[in-house]
SEMI-960735 format. One line per 8 residues: number of its first residue (from 0); their letters; for each residue z, x, y of N, C-alpha, C. Coordinates in steps of 0.1 Angstrom, whole numbers, plus 5000, padded with zeros to 4 digits. Layout:
residues N
NUM> A> Z:X:Y:Z:X:Y:Z:X:Y  ...
//
This chain:
residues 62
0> XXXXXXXX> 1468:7848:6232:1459:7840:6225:1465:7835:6212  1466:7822:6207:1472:7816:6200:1457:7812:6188  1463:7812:6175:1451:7813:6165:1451:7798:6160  1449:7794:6159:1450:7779:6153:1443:7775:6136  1455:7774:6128:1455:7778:6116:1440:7759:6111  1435:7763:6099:1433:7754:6097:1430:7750:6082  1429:7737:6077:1433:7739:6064:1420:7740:6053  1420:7748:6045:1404:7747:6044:1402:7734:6035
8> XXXXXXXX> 1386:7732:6036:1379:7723:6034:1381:7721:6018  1381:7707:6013:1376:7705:5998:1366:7701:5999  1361:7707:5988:1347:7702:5980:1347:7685:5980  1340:7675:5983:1341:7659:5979:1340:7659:5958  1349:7652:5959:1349:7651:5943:1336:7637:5944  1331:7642:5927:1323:7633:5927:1316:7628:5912  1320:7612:5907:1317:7611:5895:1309:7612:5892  1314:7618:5874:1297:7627:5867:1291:7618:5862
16> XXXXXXXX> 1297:7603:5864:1290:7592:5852:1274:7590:5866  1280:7583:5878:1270:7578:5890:1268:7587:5900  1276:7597:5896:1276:7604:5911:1283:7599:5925  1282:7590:5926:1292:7581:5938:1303:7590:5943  1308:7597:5953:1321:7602:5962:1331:7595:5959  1340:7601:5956:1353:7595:5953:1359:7601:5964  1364:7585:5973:1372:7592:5984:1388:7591:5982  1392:7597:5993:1409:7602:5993:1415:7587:5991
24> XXXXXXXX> 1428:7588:5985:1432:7575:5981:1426:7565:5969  1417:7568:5962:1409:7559:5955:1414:7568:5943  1418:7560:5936:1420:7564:5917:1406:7569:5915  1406:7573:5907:1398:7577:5895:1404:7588:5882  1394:7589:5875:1404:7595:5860:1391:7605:5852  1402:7618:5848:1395:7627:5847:1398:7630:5833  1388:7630:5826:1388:7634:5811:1377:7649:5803  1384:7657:5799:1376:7663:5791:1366:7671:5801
32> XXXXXXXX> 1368:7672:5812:1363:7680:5825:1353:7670:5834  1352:7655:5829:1345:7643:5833:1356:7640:5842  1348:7635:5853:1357:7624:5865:1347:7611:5864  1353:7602:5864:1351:7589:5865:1356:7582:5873  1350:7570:5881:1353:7565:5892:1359:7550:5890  1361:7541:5894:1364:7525:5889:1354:7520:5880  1347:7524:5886:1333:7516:5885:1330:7519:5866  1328:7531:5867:1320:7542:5855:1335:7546:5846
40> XXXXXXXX> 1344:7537:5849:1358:7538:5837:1358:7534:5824  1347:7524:5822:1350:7517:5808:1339:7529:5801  1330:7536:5809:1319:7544:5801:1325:7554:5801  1334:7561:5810:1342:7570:5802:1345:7567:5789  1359:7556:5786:1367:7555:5779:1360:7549:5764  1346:7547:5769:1342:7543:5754:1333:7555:5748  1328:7563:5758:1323:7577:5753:1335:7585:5748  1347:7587:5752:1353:7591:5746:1359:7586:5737
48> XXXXXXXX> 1362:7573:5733:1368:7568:5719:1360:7564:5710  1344:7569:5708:1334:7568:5703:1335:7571:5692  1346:7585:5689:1349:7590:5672:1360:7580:5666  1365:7573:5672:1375:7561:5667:1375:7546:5667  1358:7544:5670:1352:7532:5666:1352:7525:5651  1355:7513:5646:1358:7510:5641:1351:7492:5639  1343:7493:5630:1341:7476:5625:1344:7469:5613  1349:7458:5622:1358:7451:5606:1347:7449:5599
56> XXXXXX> 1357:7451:5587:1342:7448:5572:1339:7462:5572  1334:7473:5578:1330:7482:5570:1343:7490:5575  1354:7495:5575:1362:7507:5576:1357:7518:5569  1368:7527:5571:1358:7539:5562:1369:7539:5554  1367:7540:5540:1369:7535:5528:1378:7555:5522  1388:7559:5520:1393:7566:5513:1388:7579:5505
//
């Protein structure tokens, strides 16, 4: 009797912005323990550069 190995299953990843499956082959990018998908990329990247916002005219002054 021969056993037939098999490989175990992953979990489906899935972004924390929409929830949406990120399937095999499809980028997405993971920050800070967040996965983000194409879609929900710019709300990552502005949640996280949220401490290094910046508007001309007012900088933060010394």
């Amino acid at each position: 009797m021969t056993t037939a190995r098999r490989r175990p299953r992953r979990t489906a990843l899935r972004c924390t912005t929409c929830g949406r499956e990120i399937l095999r082959g499809e980028e997405y990018w993971a920050c800070n323990g967040r996965l983000a998908c194409g879609e929900c990329f710019l709300d990552l990247a502005r949640g996280e550069l949220a401490p290094c916002r910046e508007i001309c005219g007012r900088e933060a002054r010394p």
